[in-house]
N, C-alpha and C positions, 0 to 999 in steps of 0.2 A: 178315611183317606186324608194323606196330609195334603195342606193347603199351598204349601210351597210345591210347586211342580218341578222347580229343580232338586231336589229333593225324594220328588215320588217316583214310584216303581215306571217300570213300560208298562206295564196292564194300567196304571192310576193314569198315566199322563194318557194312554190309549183311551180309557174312558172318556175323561174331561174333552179331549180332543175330536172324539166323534160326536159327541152331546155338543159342542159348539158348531162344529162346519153343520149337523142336520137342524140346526135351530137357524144358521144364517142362511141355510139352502130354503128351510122353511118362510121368512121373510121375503127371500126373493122370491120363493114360488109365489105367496102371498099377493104380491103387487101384479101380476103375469094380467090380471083380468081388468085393471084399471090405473092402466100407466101414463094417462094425462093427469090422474090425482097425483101420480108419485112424484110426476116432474116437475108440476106444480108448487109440490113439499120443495124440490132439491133447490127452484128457483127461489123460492123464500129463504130457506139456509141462507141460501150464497148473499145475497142480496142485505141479510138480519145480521151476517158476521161482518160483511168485508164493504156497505157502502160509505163506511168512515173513512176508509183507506185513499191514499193519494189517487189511483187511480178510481175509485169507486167514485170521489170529488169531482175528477174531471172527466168523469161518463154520465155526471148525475144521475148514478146508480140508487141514490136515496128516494130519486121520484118515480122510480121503475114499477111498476105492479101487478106487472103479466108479461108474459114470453114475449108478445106483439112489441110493448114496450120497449122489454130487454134487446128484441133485434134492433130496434131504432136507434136505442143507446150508445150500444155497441159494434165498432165491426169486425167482420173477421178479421185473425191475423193466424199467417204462421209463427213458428218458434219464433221466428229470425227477429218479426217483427214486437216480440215481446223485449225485444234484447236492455232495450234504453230501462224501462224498470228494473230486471233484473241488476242492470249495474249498477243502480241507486242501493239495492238490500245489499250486493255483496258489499259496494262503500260503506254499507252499517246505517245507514238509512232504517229508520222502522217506520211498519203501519203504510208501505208503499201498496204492497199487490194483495196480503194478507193482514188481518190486526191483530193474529199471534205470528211469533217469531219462527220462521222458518227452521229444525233442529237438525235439517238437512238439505241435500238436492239429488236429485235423481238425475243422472245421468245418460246420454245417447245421443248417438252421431245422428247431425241433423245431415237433413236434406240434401242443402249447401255446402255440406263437407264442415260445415262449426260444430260444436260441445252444446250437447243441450243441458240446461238446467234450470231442471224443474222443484219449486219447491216445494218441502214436506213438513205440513205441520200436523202438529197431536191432533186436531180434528181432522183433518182430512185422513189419518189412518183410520181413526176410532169412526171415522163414519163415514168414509168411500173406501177407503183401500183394503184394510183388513174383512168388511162384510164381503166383498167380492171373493176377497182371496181364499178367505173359509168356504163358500158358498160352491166354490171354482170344483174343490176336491170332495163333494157329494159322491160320483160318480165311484171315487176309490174306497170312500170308508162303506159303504153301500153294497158294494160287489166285491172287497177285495180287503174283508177285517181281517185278514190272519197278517196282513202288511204293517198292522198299529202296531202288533203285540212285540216286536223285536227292532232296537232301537238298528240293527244292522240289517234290516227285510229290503231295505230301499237303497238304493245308491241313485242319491241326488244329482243331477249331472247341472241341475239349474242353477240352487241358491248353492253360495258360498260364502258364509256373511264373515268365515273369518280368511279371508282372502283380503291380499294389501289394497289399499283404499288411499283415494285420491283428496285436496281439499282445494276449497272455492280460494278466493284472493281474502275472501274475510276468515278463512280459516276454518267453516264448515264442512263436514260430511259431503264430499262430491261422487256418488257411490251407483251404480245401477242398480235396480230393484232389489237383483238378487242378491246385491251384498249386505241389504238390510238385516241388521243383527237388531231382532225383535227382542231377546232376551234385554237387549240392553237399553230398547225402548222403554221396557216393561210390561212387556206383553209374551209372556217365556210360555205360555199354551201355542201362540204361531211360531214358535221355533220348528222349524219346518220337516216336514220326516224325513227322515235320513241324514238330519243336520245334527244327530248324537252319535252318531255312529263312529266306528274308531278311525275311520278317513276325514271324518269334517273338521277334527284339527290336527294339524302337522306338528310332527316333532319342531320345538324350538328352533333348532338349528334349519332347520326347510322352510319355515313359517313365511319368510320374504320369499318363496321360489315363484319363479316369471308362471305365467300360464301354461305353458307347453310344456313344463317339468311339473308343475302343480295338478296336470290333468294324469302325466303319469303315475305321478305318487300315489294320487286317494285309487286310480286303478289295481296297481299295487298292491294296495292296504285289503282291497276289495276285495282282489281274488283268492283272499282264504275265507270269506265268508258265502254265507246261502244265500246271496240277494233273488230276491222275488219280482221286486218291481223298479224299474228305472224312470223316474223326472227328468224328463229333456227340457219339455214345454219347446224349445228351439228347435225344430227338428234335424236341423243341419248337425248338430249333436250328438242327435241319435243313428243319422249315418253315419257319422266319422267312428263313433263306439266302434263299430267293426274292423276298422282299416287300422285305429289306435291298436289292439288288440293284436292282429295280425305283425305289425311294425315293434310292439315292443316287447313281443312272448317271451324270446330268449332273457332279456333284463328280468322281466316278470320274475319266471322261473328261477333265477340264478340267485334271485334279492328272496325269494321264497327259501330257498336253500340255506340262503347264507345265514339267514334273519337280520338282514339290512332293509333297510328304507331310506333312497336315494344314497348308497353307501355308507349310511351311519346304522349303527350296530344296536338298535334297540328292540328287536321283537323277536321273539323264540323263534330257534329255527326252525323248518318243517319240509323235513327229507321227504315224508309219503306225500304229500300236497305237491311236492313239485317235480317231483319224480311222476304222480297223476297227468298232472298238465303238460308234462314236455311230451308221453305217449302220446296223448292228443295232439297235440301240435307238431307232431315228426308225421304220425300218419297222415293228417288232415295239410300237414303243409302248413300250418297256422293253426292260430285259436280266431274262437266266435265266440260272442257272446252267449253263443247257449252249450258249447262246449265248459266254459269257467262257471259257469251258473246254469246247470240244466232244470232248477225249477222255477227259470223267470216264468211269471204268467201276466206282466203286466209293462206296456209304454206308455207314459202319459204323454202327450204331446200335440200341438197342433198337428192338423194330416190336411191340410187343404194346401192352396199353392202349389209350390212345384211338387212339396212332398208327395202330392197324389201321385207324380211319377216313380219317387224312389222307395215308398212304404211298403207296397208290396211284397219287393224282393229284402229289405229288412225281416219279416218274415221269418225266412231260410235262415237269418244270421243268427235271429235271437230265438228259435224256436217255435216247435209245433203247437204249443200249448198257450203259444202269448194274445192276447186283448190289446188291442190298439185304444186307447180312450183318448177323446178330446181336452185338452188343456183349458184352461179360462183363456180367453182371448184380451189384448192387451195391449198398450205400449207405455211411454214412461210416464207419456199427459196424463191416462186415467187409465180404469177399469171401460170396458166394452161389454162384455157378455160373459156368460156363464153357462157347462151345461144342462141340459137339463134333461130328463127321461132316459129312452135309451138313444135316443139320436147317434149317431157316428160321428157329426161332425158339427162345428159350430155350437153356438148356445143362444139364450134367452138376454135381453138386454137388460143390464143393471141397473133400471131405468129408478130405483130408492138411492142410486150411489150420484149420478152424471145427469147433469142436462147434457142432449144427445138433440143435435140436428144433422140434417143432410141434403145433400146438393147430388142431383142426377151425377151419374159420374160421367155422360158426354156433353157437361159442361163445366165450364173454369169457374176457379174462384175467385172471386173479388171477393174486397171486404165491405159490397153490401148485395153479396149472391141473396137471392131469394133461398129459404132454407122452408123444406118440410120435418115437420114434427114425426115422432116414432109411429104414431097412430096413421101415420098418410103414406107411411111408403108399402110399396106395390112387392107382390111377391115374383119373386126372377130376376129384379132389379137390380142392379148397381148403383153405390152413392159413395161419394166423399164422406166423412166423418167430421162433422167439428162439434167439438166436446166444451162444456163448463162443469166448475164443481168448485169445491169451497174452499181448496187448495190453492188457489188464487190463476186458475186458470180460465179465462172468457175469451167465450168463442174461439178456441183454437183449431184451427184446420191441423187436424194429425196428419195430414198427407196419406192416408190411410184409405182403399177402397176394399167396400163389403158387398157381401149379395146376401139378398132378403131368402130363407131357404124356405120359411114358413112363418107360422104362427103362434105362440101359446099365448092360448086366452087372445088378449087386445096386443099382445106384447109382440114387436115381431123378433124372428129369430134370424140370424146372421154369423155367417162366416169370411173369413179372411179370406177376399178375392186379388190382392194384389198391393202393390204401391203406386201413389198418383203417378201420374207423369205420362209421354208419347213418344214414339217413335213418329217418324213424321218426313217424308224428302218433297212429298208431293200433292199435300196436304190431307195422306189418308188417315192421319189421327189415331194409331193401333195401339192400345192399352195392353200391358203384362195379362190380362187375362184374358185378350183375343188370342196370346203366340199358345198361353196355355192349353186352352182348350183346341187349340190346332195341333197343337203337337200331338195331345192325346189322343183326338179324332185321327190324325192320320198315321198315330201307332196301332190304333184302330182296322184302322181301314188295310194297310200293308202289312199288318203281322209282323211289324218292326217296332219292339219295344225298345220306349225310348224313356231314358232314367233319369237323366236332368240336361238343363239347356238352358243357354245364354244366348242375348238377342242384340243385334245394334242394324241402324240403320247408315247406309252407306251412300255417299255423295256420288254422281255420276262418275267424275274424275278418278274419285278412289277405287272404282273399279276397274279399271284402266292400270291397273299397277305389277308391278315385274312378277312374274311367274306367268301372269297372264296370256292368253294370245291375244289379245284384246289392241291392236294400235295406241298407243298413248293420246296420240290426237284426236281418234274418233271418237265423235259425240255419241255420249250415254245415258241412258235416263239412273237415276237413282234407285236403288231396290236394297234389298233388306239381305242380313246372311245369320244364320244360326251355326252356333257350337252345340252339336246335341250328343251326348251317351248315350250310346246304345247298350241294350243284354251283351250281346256278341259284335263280333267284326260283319262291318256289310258288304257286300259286293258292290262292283259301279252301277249296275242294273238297280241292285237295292236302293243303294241310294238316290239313283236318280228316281226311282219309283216316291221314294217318302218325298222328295223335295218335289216331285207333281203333288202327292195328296197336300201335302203342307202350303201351298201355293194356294188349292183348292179350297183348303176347310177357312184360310184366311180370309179369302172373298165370303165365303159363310158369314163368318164370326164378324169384320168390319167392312161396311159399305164403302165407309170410304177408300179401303183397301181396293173393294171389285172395281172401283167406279175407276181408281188411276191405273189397277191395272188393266181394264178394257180400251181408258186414254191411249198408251202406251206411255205415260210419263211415269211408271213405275214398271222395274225389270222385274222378274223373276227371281225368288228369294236363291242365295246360295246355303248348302246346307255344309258342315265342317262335319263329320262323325268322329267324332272324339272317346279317349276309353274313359270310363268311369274314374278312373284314378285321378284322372286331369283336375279334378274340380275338389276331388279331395286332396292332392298334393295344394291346390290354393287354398284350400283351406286351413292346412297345415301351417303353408308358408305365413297366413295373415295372424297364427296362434305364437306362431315359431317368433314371429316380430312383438308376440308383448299384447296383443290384444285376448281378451278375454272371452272364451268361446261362445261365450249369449251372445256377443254383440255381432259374432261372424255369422251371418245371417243369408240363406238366399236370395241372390237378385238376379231374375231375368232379365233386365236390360240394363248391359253395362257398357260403356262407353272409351273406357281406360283400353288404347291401344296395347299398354306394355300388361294386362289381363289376359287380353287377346291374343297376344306373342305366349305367354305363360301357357294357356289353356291349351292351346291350337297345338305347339308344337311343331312335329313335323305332318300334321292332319293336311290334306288334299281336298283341295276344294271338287266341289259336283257341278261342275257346271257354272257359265255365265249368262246363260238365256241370249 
């Protein structure tokens, strides 16, 4: 086998590539039974690289020598509150957060609506980022090696690392994860599957094309090959695939025909291929993704959050035959978890990669929360996330909340329950993952499935407003309204039926919901039923402006009235209690 992998066959680089993810999956398993040792190790990393560093000076990081310590030293912060270092490195400053030179930054919208940037340096790939990342796709090279062996089995929808890229004020790499072009690291085994394929570089002349025309191209490219398995990891993604599909057949076909790609004339043309797909798409009224590829057998993706509402019926679009698998779980601060076994959802924590603490999640953070270690949280739970690792990240609150699902070994296991933050008029404190699991409970309960939903809370006054029959002057308490997709259209009965269960399962799920609604100083939620398209035309629309499909992401509680005009439409409210 040759030693250059850009170089070697699909079977040479398939080999090398599944001998690496089952040696870093094996590592991780490794740690699963003794993850106070590992975090131990990651706090001495951190501590042995970076207490020279300006900030490492002024936390006297040097005197540090256990976790107890490290809390003492350090306190939490979010991004926001890292911002003052970072503007010292992009000024060219060195030896501030890290003692090697950042050779990038990682990229993602903060909290606050700022650019986050995170930095990347050769150690913290070679020893957090890459072990996760390999470790992450156990599950595929495991149950699904016929996906290695053909550099075109996979259509990547995640990474895109030759997609245009952004830079810092000093001039570096300002880039999201998935734009990381590993080959130019020097790391050409993680060049990622499906990242050879004849979609993952564009003809010259497209190679700048915005997002929205660049998701159609490699679609395009796609639909003359056998893709098998599709990378979302995003799963917002993975719903839009279908509605993309649907919206662009007729170009599809015509660019299939012509042998164009975005109207430039480079690829043999192919009468029977598109003359195949237009049958399809005349009878069916559209194309699916298991009409253009009927032997996908594989999604990788997260499936928790809302997606639990929309996965299901994904399904029907991509096929009888497909496996839903879990993604590595993640954001742009660190690595989190990894799968593991056959579990469905969530993974094991990369407790070799990240010091990993956590704060109950129905309490706030300060930056001197009391934090429990991996070993102490409870299974059923909910916690905050604040992450360290050797990337020059301490104590950061990811804004991030998880539930503990289990165990492997000492290690606990965790998936993706939500974003910080509350809804709140009356002080009943309702977290994105009380609306979730209400919604589901009472698609449950009413036999009204409900696909995705948006959540905000509402000021007395503002309910009071024109359409209403509400008097403008009469006093209102505050209450809460939902935009929810349904399957089908509801009736007023129906709706009014989900907006009782939905009322009900909230008193369940948050006390302090039941307690203000028993007060009466919180009304009864209003419900919007909206059609599924709603939320993928905004979707579209935030692609169609320039942003980069990973970063368009689900949010339950959204706030932005002119969202809310967008989404809603001309939808009829159920009622003002």
């Amino acid at each position: 086998m040759t030693t250059d992998l850009s170089l070697a066959s699909p079977a040479e680089r398939a080999a090398a590539y599944r001998r690496r993810v089952l040696q870093e999956s094996g590592k991780a398993l490794g740690s699963l039974d003794s993850p106070r040792a590992a975090q131990d190790a990651v706090l001495a990393e951190i501590l042995a690289a970076n207490a020279g560093t300006a900030f490492g000076r002024e936390h006297d990081l040097g005197k540090v020598r256990d976790v107890a310590g490290y809390r003492r030293a350090t306190p939490i912060r979010g991004h926001e509150e890292f911002r003052p270092w970072l503007e010292r490195v992009h000024a060219g400053e060195r030896q501030v957060l890290t003692s090697e030179e950042p050779a990038a930054f990682f990229a993602s919208s903060g909290t606050t609506g700022g650019e986050k940037s995170i930095p990347v340096t050769a150690t913290f790939l070679r020893r957090c980022f890459l072990p996760f990342y390999f470790a992450g796709f156990a599950q595929l090279v495991r149950h699904h090696p016929d996906l290695l062996q053909r550099d075109d089995a996979v259509l990547n929808l995640w990474q895109d690392p030759h997609s245009p890229t952004g830079r810092t004020a000093g001039g570096r790499p300002h880039i999201g994860p998935s734009q990381l072009d590993f080959a130019k690291a020097g790391e050409e085994l993680a060049v990622g599957l499906g990242n050879r394929a004849p979609w993952s570089r564009l003809p010259g002349e497209l190679a700048e094309a915005g997002p929205w025309e660049r998701s159609y191209l490699r679609l395009r490219l796609a639909a003359e090959h056998d893709v098998r398995g599709v990378i979302a990891v995003n799963p917002a993604i993975a719903a839009a695939l279908p509605h993309q599909l649907a919206h662009w057949w007729p170009r599809i076909v015509q660019e299939i025909r012509d042998g164009t790609v975005g109207g430039v004339a480079t690829w043999p043309p192919d009468p029977g291929r598109a003359a195949e797909l237009e049958r399809i798409a005349e009878r069916r009224g559209g194309l699916r993704p298991a009409d253009v590829w009927p032997r996908l057998e594989l999604l990788l993706t997260w499936n928790t959050y809302v997606s639990r509402l929309y996965l299901p019926r994904l399904r029907e679009d991509y096929g009888a035959e497909l496996r839903i698998r879990p993604a590595p779980i993640g954001s742009s601060e660190g690595p989190l978890a990894v799968p593991v076994g056959e579990r469905e959802s969530g993974g094991a924590l990369m407790v070799t990669g990240c010091l990993y603490e956590f704060i109950p999640a129905d309490e706030p953070i300060t930056p001197w929360s009391d934090t429990l270690e991996p070993h102490e949280l409870v299974e059923g739970q909910e916690y905050h996330v604040v992450v360290s690792h050797v990337g020059g990240m301490y104590r950061c609150a990811v804004r991030d909340v998880v539930k503990v699902i289990g165990f492997a070994g000492a290690t606990p296991l965790v998936e993706y329950s939500c974003r910080a933050g509350l809804v709140s008029v009356a002080g009943e404190r309702v977290r994105e993952s009380h609306v979730l699991r209400a919604v589901a409970a009472a698609s449950e309960v009413t036999g009204l499935a409900a696909r995705d939903v948006m959540y905000r809370a509402l000021p007395g006054a503002d309910r009071a407003r024109p359409g209403s029959d509400i008097p403008a002057d009469r006093a209102l308490p505050g209450g809460h309204e939902a935009a929810v997709a349904f399957e089908v259209p509801l009736s007023e009965p129906e709706v009014r039926a989900f907006r009782a269960a939905l009322d009900e399962e909230l008193c369940r799920e948050a006390p302090g919901y039941a307690g203000a609604r028993r007060s009466g100083a919180l009304a009864a939620p209003l419900v919007h039923p909206v059609a599924p398209e709603a939320f993928w035309r905004e979707w579209r629309r935030r692609v169609e402006a320039g942003e980069r499909p990973t970063r368009v992401k689900d949010r339950v509680f959204r706030a932005d009235p002119q969202v809310w005009t967008r989404v809603l439409g001309g939808a009829e409210e159920a009622g003002v209690g």
